[in-house]
Structure formats: C-alpha cells, structure tokens
C-alpha positions as CSV (number, residue, x, y, z in Angstrom):
1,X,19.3,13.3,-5.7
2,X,20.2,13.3,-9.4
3,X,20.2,17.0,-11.1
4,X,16.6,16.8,-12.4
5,X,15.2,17.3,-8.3
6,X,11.7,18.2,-8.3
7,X,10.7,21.5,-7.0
8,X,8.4,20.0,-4.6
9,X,7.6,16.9,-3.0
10,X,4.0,16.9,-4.6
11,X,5.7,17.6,-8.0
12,X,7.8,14.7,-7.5
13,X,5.1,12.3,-6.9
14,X,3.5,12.8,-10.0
15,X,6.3,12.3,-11.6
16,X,6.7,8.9,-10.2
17,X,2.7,7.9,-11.1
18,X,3.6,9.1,-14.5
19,X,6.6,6.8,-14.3
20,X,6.0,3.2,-15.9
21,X,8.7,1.1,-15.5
22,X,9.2,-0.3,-11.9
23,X,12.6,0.4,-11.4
24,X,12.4,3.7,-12.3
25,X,9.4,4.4,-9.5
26,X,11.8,2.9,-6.7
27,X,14.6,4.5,-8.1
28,X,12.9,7.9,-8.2
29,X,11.1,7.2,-5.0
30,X,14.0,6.2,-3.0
31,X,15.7,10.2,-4.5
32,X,12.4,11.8,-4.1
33,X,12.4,10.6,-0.1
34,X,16.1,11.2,0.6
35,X,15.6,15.0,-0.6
36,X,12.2,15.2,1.5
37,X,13.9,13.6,4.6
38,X,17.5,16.4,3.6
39,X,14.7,19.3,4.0
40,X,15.3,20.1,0.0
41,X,11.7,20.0,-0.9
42,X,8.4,22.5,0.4
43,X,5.4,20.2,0.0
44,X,3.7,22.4,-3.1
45,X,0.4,22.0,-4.1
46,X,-1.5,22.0,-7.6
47,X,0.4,19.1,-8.9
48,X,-2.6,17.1,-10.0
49,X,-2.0,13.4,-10.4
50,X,-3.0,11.2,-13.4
51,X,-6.0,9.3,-13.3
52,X,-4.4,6.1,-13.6
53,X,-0.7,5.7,-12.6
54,X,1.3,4.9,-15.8
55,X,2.3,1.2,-16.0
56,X,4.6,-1.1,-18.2
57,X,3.6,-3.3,-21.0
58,X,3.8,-6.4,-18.9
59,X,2.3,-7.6,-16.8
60,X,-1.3,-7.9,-18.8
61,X,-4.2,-6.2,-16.3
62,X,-7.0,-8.4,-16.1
63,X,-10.1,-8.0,-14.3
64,X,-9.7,-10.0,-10.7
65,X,-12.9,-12.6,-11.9
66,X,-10.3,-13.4,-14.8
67,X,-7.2,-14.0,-13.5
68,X,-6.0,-17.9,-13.2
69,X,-6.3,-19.4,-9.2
70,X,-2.9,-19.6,-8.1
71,X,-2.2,-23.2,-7.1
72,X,-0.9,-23.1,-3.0
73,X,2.2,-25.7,-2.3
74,X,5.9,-25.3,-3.0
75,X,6.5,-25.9,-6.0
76,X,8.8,-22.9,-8.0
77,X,5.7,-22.4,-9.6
78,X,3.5,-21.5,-7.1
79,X,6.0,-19.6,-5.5
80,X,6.6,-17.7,-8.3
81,X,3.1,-17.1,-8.8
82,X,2.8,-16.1,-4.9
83,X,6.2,-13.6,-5.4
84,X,4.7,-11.9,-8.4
85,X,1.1,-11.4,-6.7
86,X,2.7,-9.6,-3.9
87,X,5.4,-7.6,-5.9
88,X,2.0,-5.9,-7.8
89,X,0.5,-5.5,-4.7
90,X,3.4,-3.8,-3.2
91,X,3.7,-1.7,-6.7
92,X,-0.1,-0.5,-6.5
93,X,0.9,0.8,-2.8
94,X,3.3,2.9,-4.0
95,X,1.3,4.6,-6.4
96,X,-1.4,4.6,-3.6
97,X,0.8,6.9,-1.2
98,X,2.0,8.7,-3.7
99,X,-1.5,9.4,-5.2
100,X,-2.4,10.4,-1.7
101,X,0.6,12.9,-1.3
102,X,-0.1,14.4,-4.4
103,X,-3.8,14.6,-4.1
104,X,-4.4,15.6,-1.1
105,X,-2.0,18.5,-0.7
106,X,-3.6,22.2,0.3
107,X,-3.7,23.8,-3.0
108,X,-3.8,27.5,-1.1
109,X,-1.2,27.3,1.7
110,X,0.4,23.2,1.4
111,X,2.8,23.8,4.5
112,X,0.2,24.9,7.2
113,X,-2.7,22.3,6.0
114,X,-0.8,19.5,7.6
115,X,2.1,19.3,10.0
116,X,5.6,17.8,9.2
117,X,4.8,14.6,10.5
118,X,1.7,13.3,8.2
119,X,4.4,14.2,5.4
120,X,7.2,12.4,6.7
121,X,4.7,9.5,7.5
122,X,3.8,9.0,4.0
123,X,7.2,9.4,2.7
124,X,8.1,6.9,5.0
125,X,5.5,4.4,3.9
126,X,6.5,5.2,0.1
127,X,10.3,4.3,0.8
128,X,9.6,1.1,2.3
129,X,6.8,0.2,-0.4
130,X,9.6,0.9,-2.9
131,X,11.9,-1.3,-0.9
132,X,9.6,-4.1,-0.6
133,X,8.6,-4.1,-4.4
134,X,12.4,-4.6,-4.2
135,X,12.9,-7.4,-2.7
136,X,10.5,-9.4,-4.5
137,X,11.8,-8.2,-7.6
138,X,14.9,-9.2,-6.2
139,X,13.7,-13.3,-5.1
140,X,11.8,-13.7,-8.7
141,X,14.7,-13.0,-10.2
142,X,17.0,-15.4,-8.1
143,X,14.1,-17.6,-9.3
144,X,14.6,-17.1,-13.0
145,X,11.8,-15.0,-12.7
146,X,10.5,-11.1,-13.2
147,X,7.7,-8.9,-12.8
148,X,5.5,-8.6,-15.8
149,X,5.9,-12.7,-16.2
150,X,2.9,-13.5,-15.5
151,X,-0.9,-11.7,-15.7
152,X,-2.1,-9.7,-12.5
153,X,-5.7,-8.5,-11.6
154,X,-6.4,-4.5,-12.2
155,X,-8.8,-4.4,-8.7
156,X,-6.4,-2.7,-6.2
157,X,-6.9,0.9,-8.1
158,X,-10.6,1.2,-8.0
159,X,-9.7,1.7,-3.7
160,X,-8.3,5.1,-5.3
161,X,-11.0,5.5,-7.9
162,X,-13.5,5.7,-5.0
163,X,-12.0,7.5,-2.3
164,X,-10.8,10.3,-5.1
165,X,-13.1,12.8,-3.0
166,X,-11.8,12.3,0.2
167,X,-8.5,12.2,2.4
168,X,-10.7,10.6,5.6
169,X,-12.2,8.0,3.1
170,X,-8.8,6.7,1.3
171,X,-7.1,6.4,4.6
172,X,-10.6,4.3,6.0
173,X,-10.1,2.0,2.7
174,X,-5.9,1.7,2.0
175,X,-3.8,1.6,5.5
176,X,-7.4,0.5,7.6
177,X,-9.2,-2.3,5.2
178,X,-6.3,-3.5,2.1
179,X,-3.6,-3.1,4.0
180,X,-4.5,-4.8,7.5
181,X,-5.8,-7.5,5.2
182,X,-2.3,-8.0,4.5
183,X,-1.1,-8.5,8.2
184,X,-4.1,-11.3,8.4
185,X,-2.2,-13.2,5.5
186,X,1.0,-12.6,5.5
187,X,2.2,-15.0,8.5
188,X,0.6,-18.1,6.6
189,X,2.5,-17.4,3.3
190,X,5.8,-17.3,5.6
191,X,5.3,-20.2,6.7
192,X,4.4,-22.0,4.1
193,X,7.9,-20.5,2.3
194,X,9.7,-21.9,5.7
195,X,8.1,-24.8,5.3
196,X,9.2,-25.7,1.9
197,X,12.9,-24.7,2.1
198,X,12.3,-21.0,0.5
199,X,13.8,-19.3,3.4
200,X,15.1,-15.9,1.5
201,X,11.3,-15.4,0.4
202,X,10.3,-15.9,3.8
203,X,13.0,-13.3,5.1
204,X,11.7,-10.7,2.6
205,X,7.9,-11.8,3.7
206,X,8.9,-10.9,7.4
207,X,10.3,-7.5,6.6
208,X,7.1,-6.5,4.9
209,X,5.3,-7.9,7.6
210,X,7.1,-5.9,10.0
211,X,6.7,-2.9,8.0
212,X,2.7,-3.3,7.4
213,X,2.0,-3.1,10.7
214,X,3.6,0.6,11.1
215,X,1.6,1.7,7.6
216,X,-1.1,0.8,9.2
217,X,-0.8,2.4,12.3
218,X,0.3,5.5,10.2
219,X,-3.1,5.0,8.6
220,X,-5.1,4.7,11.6
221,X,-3.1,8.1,13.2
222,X,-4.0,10.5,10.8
223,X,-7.6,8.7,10.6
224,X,-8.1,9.5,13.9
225,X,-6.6,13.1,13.3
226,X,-9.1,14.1,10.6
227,X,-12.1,12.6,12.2
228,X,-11.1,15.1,15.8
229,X,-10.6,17.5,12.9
230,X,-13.9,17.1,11.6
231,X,-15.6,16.6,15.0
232,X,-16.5,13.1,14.3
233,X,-16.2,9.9,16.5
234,X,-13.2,7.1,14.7
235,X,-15.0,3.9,15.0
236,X,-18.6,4.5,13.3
237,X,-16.8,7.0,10.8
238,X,-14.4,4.3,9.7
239,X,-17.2,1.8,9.5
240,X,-19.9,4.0,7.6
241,X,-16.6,5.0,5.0
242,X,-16.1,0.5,4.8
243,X,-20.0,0.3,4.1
244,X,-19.9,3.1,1.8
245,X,-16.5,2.0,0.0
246,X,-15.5,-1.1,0.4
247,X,-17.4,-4.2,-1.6
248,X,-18.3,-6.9,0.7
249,X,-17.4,-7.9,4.5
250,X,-14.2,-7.9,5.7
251,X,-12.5,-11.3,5.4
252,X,-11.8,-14.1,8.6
253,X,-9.5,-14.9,10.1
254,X,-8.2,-11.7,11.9
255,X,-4.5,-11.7,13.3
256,X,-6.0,-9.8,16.0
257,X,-2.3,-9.4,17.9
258,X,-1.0,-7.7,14.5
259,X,-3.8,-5.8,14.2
260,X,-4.0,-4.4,17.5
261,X,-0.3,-3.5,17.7
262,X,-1.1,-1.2,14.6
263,X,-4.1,0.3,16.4
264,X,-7.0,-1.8,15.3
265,X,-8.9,-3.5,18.4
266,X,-11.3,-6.6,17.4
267,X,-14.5,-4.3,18.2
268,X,-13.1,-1.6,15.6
269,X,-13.6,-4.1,12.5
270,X,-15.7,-7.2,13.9
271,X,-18.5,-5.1,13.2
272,X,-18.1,-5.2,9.7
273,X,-16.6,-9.1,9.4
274,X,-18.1,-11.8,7.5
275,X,-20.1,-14.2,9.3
276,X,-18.2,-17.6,10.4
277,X,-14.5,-18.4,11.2
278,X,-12.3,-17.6,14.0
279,X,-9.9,-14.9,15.0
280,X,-6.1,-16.0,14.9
C-alpha cells in the first residue's frame, strides 16, 4: 500500500466513506484489502463513520419516485442507462460493507469480538464490490459513457440509515433482502445484453453474478452466527428484521437455484413474498 497506510482496518474504512470520487474508493479499497489480507492492519475500533458516505458532484441524487423509467431494449441508450444503474448500485455496496466494518467493530477489545474470518469475509466482499464498480465504469466508458452521466435514485442508503442500531438487522436487510434481489435480476439483464450483441457487458454481468451469490452467503453465515449468538432461531429472526425494516414484500420472481446455492431456501423468504407470479 502507498505510504499514507491506515493504522487500522476500521480507520481505513472511514477514510474510504469520506472518500468522494469513485476511483479513489476502489483505489483505496483495493490498498486497504491487500494490507488486511498482508496481516499489516489490527481491526481498531472507535473510528466512527460519517453519516452519509461522501459522494461526487455528479451524478444528481434524486429521490427513487423521481428518477426517469429506464426504457428496456438494446439500444446504447438503454444500455447505458442499465450500466450506470448498476455501477451506483455496486458503489452504494461498497460504502455499505465498509459502513458495516467500521460500525460495527468492538470499541473495547475489536480483535476478540469477532474471529478472523467475518473480517476477511467483509474485506472480501469490499474488494470485489470495488472491482465490479470497475468494470462497469470500465463498459460505459467503452460506450462513450461515465458515471455521474446520468441522474440515480438516493434509496439504497436509507438500508443503512435503518439498520444503524444493529449488526443482526443490516446483515437481515443488505446481503439477505437488496442483495439476493440482485441474483433474481441479474440473469435477465444478461441476456438481454447477449441478446443484442453487448457481449462484454454481459461478461462483466456474469462475474458480478458469480460474486453475489458468495456476498450473500457471507451474509446469511454471519446471520446465522449472531442469531446462535443471541440464542435466537434464523428464519423468524430474519423475517421479523424484513417486516420491521424493509418497506413492502419482497419482489417475484425468485431464482430459487441462485438463491439456494447462497443459503436461502424458498420457505426462508416465501413467507414474506408478494402475492402472484412464479418462482424461476
């Protein structure tokens, strides 16, 4: 990593939330996990992240009712339009993990709250967050495109706004409700980029794909690790946390093959599903 390393990995993710410019989150995320993954950082603890992550001057943040509906097909248009949706999705995740690491750390004794592995997990899921934001940044710009082109709704934060409190309640809401949301989706844009000709979209798609499904198995393995923890049972925990948390049902179709590679069986979530459509 560059001279200016972080004393601690928890210090290091709030320097990344106060980061605005997307490059220079991936850049510093991509340092911050190479020194975790070296053994160069203790976790550390009192590093209290911002409020709101810091964020560039473009794109404009509008609420979700007032954002323009993005038209499907495949024209460069719409695909742009797609490509920039997902590249501030995958930027919010970022700041989502690394709001987590940094909130949630012990502020007494850091190392002994949680074991190794739930910090390498979520390092993990940073890297490749930074990565796919990435690759998308990459395919708008082989499109004559960039992030901060076009407006992008300012929803995805409130899931940390609302789970502020609570380790077991942001892990219910990110990995287990936005994020599996994504594995339901994601095939369908693939292959409507195969389908018209936009094959090194669809590549980047299918990595993020493949990478979702692990997040949210991380998600659902330190889910079930707080609720033993805690003494409490995974499957009404999660869905009193989704009622308590989450606006609305969850959304049809499931890709209930996806979803149950990450950890999620059909009688996990179908509880909580809106009324109508089928499973895929």
């Amino acid at each position: 990593m560059a001279a200016s390393l972080p004393t601690s990995l928890t210090e290091g993710a709030v320097e990344i939330l106060k980061t605005a410019e997307p490059a220079g989150k991936i850049r510093l995320t991509h340092d911050l996990a190479a020194a975790w993954r070296a053994g160069a950082l203790p976790v550390g603890s009192g590093a209290l992240p911002p409020a709101r992550p810091a964020r560039p001057a473009t794109p404009e943040l509008r609420l979700p009712r007032d954002m323009p509906k993005r038209r499907s097909g495949g024209s460069l248009q719409s695909r742009v339009a797609l490509l920039h949706a997902l590249a501030h999705i995958e930027l919010n995740a970022l700041d989502l993990v690394w709001d987590l690491v940094a909130r949630f750390a012990d502020p007494v004794v850091p190392e002994l709250a949680r074991p190794r592995q739930f910090w390498d997990d979520w390092v993990k899921v940073s890297d490749e967050e930074a990565t796919h934001h990435g690759l998308l940044a990459d395919r708008l710009a082989a499109l004559d495109a960039a992030y901060g082109d076009l407006p992008a709704h300012d929803g995805l934060w409130q899931a940390a706004e609302v789970t502020a409190h609570d380790l077991l309640a942001r892990l219910a809401i990110v990995p287990l409700v936005l994020e599996a949301r994504g594995l339901d989706v994601t095939p369908q844009m693939i292959g409507g980029l195969d389908k018209f000709g936009d094959t090194a979209s669809a590549a980047a798609l299918r990595v993020i794909y493949r990478d979702e499904i692990g997040h949210v198995a991380i998600g659902r393995r330190w889910f079930d690790a707080i609720c033993a923890e805690r003494g409490l049972a995974p499957e009404p925990t999660w869905q009193d946390l989704v009622r308590r948390h989450f606006k609305g049902a969850l959304k049809r179709p499931f890709n209930t093959d996806a979803r149950a590679a990450a950890g999620l069986p059909a009688d996990f979530y179908e509880p909580l599903a809106a009324p109508g459509g089928d499973a895929s």
